[in-house]
C-alpha positions as CSV (number, residue, x, y, z in Angstrom):
1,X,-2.1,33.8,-2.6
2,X,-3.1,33.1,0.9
3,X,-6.3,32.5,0.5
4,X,-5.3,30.0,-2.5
5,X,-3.3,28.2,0.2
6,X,-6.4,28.3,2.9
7,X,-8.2,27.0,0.0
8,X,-5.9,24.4,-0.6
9,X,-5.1,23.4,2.9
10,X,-8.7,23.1,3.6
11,X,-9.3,20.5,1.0
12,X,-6.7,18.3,2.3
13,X,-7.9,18.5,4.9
14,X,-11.6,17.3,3.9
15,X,-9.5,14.7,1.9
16,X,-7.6,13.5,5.6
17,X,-10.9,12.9,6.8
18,X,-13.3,11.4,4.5
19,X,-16.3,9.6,6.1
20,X,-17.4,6.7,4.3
21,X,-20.6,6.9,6.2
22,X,-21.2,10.7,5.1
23,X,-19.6,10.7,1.7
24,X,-20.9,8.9,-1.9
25,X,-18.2,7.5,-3.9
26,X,-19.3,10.6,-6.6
27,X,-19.0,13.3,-4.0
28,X,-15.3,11.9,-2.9
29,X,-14.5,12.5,-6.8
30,X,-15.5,16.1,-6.2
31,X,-13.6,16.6,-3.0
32,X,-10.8,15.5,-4.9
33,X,-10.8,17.2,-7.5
34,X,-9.8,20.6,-6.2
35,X,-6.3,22.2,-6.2
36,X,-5.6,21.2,-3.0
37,X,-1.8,20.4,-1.9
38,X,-2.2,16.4,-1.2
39,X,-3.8,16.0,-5.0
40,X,-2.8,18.8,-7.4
41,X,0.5,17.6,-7.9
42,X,-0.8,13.8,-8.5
43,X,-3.6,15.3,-11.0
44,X,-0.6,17.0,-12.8
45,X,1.7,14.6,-13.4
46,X,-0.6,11.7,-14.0
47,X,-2.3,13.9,-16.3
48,X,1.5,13.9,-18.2
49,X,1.4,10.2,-18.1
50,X,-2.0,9.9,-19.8
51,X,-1.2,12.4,-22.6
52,X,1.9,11.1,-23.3
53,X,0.4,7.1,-23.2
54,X,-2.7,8.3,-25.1
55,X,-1.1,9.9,-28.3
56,X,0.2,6.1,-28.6
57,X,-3.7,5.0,-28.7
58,X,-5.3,4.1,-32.3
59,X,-8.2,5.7,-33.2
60,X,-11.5,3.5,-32.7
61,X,-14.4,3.6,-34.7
62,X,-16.4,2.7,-31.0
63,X,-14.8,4.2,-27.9
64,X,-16.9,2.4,-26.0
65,X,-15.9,-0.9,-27.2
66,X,-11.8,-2.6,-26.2
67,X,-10.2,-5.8,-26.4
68,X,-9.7,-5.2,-23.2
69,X,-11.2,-2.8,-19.9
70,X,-9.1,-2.8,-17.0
71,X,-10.7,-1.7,-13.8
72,X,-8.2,0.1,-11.7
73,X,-5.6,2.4,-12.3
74,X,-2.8,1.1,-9.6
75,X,0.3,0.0,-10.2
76,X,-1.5,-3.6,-11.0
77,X,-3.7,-2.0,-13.5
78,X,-1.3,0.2,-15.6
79,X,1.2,-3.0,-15.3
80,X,-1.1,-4.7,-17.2
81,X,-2.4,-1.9,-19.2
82,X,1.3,-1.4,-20.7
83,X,2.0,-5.1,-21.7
84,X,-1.1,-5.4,-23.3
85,X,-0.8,-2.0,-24.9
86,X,2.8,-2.9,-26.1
87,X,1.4,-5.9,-27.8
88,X,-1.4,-4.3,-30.1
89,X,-4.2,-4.8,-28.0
90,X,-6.7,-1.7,-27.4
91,X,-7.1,-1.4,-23.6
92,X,-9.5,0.9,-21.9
93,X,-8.5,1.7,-18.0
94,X,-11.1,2.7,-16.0
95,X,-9.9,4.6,-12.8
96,X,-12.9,5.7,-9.8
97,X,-10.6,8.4,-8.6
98,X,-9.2,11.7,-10.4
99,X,-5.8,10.2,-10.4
100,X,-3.5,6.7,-10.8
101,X,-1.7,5.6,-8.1
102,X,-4.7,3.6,-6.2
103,X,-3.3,3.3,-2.9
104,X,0.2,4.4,-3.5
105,X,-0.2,8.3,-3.9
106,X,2.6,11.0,-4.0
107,X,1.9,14.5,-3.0
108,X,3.7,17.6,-1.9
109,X,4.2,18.0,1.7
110,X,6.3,20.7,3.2
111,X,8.1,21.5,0.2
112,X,9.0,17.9,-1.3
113,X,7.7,14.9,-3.1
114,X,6.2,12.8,-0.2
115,X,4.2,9.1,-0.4
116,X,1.3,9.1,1.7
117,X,0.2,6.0,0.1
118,X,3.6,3.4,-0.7
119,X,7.0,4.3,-0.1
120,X,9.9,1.2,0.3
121,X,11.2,-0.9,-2.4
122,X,14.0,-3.4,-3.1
123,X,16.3,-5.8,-5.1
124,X,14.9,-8.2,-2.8
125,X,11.2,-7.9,-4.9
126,X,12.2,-9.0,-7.9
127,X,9.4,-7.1,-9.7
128,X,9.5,-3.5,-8.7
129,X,13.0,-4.0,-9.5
130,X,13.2,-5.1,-12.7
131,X,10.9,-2.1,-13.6
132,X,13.0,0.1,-11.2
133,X,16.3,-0.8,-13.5
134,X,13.9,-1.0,-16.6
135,X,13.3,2.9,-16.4
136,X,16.3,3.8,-14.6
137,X,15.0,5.0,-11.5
138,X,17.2,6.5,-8.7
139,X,16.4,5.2,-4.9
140,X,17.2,7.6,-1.5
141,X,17.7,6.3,2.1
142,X,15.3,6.7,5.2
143,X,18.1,6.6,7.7
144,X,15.3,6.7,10.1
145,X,15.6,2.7,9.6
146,X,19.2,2.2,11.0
147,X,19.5,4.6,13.3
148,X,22.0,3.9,16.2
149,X,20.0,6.7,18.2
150,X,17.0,5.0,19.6
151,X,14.1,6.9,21.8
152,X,11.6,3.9,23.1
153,X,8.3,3.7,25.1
154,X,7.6,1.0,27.8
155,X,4.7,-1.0,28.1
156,X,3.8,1.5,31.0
157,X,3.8,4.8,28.4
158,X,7.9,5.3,30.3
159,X,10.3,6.8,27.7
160,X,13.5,5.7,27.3
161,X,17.1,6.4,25.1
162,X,19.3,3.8,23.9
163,X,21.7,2.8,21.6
164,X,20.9,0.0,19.0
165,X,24.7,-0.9,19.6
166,X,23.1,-1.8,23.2
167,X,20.8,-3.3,22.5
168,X,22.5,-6.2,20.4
169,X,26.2,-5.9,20.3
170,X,26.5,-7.2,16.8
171,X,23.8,-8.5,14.3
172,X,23.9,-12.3,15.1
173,X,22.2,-11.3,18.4
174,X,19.6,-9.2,16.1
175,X,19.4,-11.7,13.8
176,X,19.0,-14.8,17.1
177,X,16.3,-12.9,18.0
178,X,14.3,-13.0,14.9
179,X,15.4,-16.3,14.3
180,X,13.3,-17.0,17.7
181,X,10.3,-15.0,16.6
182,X,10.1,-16.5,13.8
183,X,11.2,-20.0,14.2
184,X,11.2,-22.7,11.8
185,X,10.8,-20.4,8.9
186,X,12.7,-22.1,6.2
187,X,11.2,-25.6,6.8
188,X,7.5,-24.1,7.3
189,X,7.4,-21.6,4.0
190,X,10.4,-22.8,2.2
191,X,8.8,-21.5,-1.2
192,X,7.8,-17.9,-0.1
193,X,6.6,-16.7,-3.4
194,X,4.8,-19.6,-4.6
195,X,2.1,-20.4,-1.8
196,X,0.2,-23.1,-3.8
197,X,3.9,-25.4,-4.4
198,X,4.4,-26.2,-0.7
199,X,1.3,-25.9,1.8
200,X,3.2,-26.6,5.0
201,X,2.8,-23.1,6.2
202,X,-1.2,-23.6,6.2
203,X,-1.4,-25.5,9.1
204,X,0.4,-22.3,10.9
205,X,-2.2,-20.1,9.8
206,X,-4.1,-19.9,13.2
207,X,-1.8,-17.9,15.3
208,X,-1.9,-14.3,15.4
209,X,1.6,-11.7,15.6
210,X,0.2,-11.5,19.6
211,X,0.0,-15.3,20.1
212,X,4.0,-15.7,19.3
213,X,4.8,-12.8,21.3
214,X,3.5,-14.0,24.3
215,X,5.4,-16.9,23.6
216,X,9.2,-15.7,22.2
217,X,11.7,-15.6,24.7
218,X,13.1,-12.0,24.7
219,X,14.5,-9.2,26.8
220,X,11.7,-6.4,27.4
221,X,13.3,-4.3,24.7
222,X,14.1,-6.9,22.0
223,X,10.1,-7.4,23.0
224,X,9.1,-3.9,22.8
225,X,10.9,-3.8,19.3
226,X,9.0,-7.2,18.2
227,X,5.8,-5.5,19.2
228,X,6.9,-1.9,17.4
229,X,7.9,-3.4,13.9
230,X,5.3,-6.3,14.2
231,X,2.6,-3.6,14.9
232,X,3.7,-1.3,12.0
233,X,4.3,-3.9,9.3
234,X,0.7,-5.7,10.3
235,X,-1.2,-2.2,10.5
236,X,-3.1,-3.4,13.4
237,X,-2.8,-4.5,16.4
238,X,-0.8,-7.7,16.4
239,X,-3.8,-10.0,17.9
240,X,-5.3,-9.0,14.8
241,X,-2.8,-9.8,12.0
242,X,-1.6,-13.4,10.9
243,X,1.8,-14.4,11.7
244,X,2.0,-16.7,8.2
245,X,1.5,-13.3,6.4
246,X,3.8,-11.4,8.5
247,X,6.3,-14.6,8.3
248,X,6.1,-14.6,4.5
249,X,7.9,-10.9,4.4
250,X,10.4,-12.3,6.5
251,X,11.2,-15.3,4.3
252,X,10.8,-12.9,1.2
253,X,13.5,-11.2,2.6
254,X,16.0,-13.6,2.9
255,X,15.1,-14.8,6.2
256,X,16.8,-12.7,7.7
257,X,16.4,-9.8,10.1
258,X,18.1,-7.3,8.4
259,X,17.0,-8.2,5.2
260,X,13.8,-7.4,6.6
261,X,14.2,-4.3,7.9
262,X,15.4,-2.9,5.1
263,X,13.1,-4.3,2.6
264,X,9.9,-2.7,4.7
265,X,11.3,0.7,5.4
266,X,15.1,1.8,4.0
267,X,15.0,2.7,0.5
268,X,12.6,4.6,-1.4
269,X,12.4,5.9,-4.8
270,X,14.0,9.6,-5.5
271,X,10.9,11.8,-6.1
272,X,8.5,9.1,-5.1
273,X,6.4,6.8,-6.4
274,X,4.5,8.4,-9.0
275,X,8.4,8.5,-10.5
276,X,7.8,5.1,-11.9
277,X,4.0,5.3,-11.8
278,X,4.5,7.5,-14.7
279,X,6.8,5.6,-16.4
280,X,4.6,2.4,-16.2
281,X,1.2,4.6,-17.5
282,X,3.3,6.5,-20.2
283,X,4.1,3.2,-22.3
284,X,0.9,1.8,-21.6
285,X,-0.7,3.2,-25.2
286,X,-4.1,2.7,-23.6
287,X,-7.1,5.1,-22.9
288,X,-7.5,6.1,-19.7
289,X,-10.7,7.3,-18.2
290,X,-10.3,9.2,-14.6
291,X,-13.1,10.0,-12.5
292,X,-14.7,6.8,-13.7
293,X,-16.2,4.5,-10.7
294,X,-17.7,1.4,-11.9
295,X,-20.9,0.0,-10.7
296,X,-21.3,-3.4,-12.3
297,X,-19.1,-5.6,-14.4
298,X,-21.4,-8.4,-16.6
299,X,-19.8,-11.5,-18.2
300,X,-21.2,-11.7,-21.6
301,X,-21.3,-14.8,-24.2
302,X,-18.9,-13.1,-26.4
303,X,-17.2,-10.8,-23.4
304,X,-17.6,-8.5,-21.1
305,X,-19.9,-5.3,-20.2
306,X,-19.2,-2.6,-17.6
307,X,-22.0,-0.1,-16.1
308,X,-20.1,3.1,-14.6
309,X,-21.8,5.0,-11.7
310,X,-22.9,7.8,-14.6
311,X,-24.5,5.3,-16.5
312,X,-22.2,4.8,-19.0
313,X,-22.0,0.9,-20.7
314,X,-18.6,-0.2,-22.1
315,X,-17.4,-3.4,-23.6
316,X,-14.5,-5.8,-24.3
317,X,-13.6,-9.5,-25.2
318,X,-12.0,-9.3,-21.8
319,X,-11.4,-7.7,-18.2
320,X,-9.3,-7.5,-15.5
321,X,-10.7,-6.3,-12.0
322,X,-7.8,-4.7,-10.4
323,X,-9.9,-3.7,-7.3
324,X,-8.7,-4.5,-4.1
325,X,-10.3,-7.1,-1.5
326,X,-12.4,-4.6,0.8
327,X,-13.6,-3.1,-2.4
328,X,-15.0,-5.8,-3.9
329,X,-18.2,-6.6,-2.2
330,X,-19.6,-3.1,-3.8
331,X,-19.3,-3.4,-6.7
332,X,-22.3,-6.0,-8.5
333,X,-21.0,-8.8,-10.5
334,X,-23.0,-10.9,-12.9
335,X,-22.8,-13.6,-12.4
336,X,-22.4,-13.1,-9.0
337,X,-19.2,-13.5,-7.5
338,X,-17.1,-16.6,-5.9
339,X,-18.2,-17.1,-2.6
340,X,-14.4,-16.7,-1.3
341,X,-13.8,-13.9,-3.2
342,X,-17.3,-12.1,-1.7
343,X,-16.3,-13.5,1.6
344,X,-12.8,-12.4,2.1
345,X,-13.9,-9.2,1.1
346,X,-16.7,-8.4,3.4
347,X,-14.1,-9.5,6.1
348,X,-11.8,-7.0,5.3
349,X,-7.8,-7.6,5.6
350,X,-6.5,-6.2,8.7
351,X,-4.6,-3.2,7.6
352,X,-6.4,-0.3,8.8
353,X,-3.1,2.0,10.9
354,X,-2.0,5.3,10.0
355,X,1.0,6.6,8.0
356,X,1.3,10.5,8.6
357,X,3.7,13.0,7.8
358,X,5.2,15.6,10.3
359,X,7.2,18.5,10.0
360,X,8.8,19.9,13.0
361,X,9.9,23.3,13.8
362,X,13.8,22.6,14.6
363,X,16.4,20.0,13.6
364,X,16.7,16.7,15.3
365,X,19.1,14.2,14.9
366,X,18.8,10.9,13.4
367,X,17.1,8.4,15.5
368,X,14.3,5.7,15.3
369,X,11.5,5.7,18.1
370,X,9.1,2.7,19.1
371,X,6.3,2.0,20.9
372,X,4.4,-0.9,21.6
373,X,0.7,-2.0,21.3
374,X,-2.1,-1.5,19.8
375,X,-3.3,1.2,21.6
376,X,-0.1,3.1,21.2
377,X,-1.1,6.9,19.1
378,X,2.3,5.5,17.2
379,X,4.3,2.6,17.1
380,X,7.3,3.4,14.6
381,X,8.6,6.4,14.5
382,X,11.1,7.7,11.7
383,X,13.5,10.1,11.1
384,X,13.5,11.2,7.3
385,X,15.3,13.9,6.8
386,X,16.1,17.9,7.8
387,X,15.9,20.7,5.3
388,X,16.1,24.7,5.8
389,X,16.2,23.3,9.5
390,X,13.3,21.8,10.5
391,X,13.1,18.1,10.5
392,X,10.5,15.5,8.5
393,X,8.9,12.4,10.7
394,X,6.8,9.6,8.9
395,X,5.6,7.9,11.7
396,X,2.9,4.8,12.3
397,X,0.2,3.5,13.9
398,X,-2.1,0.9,14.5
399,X,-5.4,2.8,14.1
400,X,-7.7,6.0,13.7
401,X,-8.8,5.4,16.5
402,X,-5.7,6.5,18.3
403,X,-4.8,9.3,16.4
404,X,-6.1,12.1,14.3
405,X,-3.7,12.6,11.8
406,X,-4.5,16.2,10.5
407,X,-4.9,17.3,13.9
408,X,-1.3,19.0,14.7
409,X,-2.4,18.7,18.1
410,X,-3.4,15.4,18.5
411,X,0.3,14.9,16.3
412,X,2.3,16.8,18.6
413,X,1.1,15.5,21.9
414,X,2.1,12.0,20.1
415,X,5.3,12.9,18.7
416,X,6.1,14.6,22.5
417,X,6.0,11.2,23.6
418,X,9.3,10.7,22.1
419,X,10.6,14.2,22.0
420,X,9.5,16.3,24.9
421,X,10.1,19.7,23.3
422,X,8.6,18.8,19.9
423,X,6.7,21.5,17.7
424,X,4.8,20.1,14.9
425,X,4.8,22.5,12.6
426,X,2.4,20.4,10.0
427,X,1.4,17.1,9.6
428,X,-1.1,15.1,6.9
429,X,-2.0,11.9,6.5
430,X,-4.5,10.5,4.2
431,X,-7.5,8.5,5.2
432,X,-7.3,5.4,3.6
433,X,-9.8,3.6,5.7
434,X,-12.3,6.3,4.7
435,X,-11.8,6.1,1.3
436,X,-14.3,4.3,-0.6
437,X,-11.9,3.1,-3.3
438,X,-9.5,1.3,-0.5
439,X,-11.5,1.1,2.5
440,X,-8.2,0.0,4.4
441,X,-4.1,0.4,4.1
442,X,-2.2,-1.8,2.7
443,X,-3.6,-5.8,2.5
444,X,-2.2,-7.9,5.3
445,X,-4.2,-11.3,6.0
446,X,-6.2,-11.7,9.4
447,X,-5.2,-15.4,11.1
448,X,-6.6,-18.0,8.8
449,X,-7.4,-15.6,5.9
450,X,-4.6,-16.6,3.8
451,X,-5.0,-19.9,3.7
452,X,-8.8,-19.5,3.4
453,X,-9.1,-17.7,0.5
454,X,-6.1,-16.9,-1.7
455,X,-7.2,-19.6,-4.2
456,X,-10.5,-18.0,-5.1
457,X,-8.9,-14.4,-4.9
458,X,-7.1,-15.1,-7.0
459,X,-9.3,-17.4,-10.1
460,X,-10.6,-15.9,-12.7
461,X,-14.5,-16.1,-13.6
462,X,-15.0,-16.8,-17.2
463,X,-13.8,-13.7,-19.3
464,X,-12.9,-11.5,-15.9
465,X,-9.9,-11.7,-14.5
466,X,-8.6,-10.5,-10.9
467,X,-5.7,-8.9,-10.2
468,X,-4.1,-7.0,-7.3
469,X,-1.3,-6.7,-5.0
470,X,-4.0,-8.0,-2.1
471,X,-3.7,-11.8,-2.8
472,X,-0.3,-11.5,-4.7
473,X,1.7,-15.0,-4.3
474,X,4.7,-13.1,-3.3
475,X,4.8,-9.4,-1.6
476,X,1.2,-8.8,-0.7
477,X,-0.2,-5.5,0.3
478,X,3.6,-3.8,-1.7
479,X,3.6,-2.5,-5.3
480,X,6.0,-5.5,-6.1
481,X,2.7,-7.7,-5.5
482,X,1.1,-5.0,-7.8
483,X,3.2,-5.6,-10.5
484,X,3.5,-9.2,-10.3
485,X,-0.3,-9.4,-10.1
486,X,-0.9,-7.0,-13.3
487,X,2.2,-9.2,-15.1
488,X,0.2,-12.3,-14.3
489,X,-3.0,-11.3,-15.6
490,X,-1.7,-9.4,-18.7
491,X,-0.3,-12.9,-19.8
492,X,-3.1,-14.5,-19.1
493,X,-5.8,-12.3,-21.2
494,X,-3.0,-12.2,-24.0
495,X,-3.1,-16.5,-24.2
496,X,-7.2,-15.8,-24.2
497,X,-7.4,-13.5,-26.9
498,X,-4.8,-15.3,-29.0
499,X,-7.2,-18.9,-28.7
């Protein structure tokens, strides 16, 4: 038994800290395919999924022939995949890695159902919620989020303890402040989820989350807390992020400050993600193919052919891409792709921070740490929970480069920052920006990006369409863009097939 769990805790481990300079895509597969304790849980239950949206699938007379291939096995492509499936069409999903989830991914970690890859949904994302009352599905709190307890770091590394109470005696001063930050919301994206009705927020698109702090008038903690959520939300350091994409949260939200907050980072669902990933997957009636990267997608007269990386030829009447932007560029498109899309993606969006994981050895009350910068080890810091005594951190940051997150020392000398006498029993965190099939965190635009090139990301090229949560109109980078991307495409390969 212990030498299963050395096993195990060495392949996350490897998994943590992928290369994408010394690992193929193929040899990623393989990593990922052991027991370890960050995958064997996925690999269970989306193995579940599949067998229960598979005995739906008719019997073909050519497996290798669909009305439909989807590429991608995200929340975007098993959206999609389920619509279709539900209206009589035979769907093939094709999904690189040995699980779904693309970059949302729920694993065990000390002793529960953790997202390293998505966590936060609500009402306010009309739909993840629809789907999230569709199935049922129960939500849980990250009191972490409204803490009144609030440990914060200075611009000069000093610590400090507050009280939010302190800090704005009631939320009109909260909400004043982000009023401030971001002013003239309303008039400049009065349309949040429709980008293409109202183009007033384009000629914004030049300032970065940086530019507007240097410019907001604010006390040095409301600016320290600016430069904390700012930081996490953009996954970057703010000179890097666009404050249009950052804005369009905000007006997503209501406008409003609290609204915001707890959108990004209060409620979760009850046994994570996978919860309703399954769901989605199980009614999809399609077949789905792990394990199976694709290496070129060809537009055909009458449809479409796929090449996998084994050399494997598949075709349809139609596809939908569900990779996301960074990935796009490597994968060989004939005819070649739109110049925007190609371009976007070899620019990358800016999201490349850390989420990791922490367990530590004793129990801690509620409280909500910050940190400013983009040289900060971690910016946001939140309390999730104690069980059996010891007490569960997911905190953020704005790069690899700052912190190793599967090295418990590297964690603990962060967390200690915060907490003096912290112990980090274990931490994990999963390397995104290593992964070949993500290449980067969740999508948010660099300044200009948006405006740049969400019209090509989002076109379809003869019988391919694109789809994913990266250049969603509404909540880019969340599942709710997911889902609203794989809705969007769905109905538009249905009005295809039906011509």
């Amino acid at each position: 038994m212990a030498d299963q769990e050395n096993d195990k805790n060495k392949i996350s481990q490897a998994e943590g800290k992928v290369k994408a300079g010394n690992i193929s895509r193929r040899k990623l597969m393989a990593v990922g395919a052991g027991a370890s304790v960050a995958a064997a849980s996925v690999m269970a239950t989306s193995a579940a999924a599949m067998s229960r949206g598979q005995e739906k699938v008719k019997p073909r007379k050519n497996k290798n022939h669909a009305d439909v291939i989807i590429v991608g096995g995200g929340f975007c492509g098993v959206t999609a995949a389920r619509e279709l499936g539900l209206q009589g069409y035979d769907i093939t999903l094709l999904e690189a890695r040995n699980r779904l989830g693309g970059r949302t991914f729920t694993a065990e970690f000390a002793g529960e159902m953790t997202d390293l890859g998505g966590t936060w949904v609500h009402w306010h994302q009309a739909h993840v919620w629809s789907e999230i009352d569709r199935y049922g599905i129960e939500l849980e709190e990250t009191f972490g989020a409204i803490a009144e307890d609030i440990i914060y770091l200075d611009y000069q590394g000093n610590r400090h303890k507050t009280k939010l109470s302190k800090i704005w005696a009631n939320y009109s001063e909260f909400e004043s402040l982000m009023s401030r930050y971001f002013e003239n919301a309303y008039d400049i994206i009065p349309r949040p989820s429709r980008p293409f009705a109202d183009d007033r927020w384009v000629k914004e698109d030049i300032y970065s989350l940086q530019d507007k702090l240097n410019s907001v008038v604010a006390s040095d903690v409301e600016k320290i807390y600016l430069d904390t959520l700012l930081t996490t939300l953009g996954s970057s350091p703010p000179e890097q992020v666009s404050w249009i994409s950052i804005m369009q949260m905000f007006a997503l939200s209501g406008y409003t400050g609290t609204g915001f907050n707890d959108v990004t980072m209060r409620y979760k669902i009850k046994g994570g993600t996978k919860v309703l990933l399954e769901k989605i997957a199980g009614d999809s009636k399609s077949d789905i193919r792990l394990s199976t990267a694709v290496r070129k997608i060809s537009q055909l007269e009458d449809g479409v052919e796929v090449i996998t990386d084994a050399g494997e030829r598949l075709t349809a009447k139609s596809l939908i891409c569900t990779l996301p932007m960074n990935v796009l560029k490597d994968v060989e498109f004939s005819p070649a792709l739109l110049k925007g899309k190609l371009d976007a993606s070899r620019q990358t969006h800016a999201g490349k921070g850390t989420k990791v994981h922490i367990q530590l050895d004793k129990e801690y009350p509620v409280f909500g740490g910050w940190a400013p910068g983009g040289k900060a080890p971690m910016n946001y810091v939140l309390w999730d929970g104690v069980k059996h005594g010891k007490t569960h951190l997911i905190a953020f940051g704005p790069s690899t480069d700052t912190l190793d997150m599967n090295d418990t020392d590297d964690v603990e000398a962060a967390v200690r920052k915060f907490l003096p006498d912290a112990r980090v029993d274990q931490a994990f965190g999963y390397g995104w920006n290593e992964d070949p099939y993500s290449q980067g965190v969740w999508a948010v635009s660099r300044p200009g990006q948006m405006s740049k090139f969400i019209g090509d990301l989002q076109k379809k090229q003869g019988n391919i369409h694109f789809a994913n949560s990266d250049w969603a109109s509404g909540w880019r980078g969340f599942i709710d863009g997911a889902i609203e991307q794989g809705l969007v495409a769905a109905h538009q390969v249905r009005d295809e097939l039906k011509r």
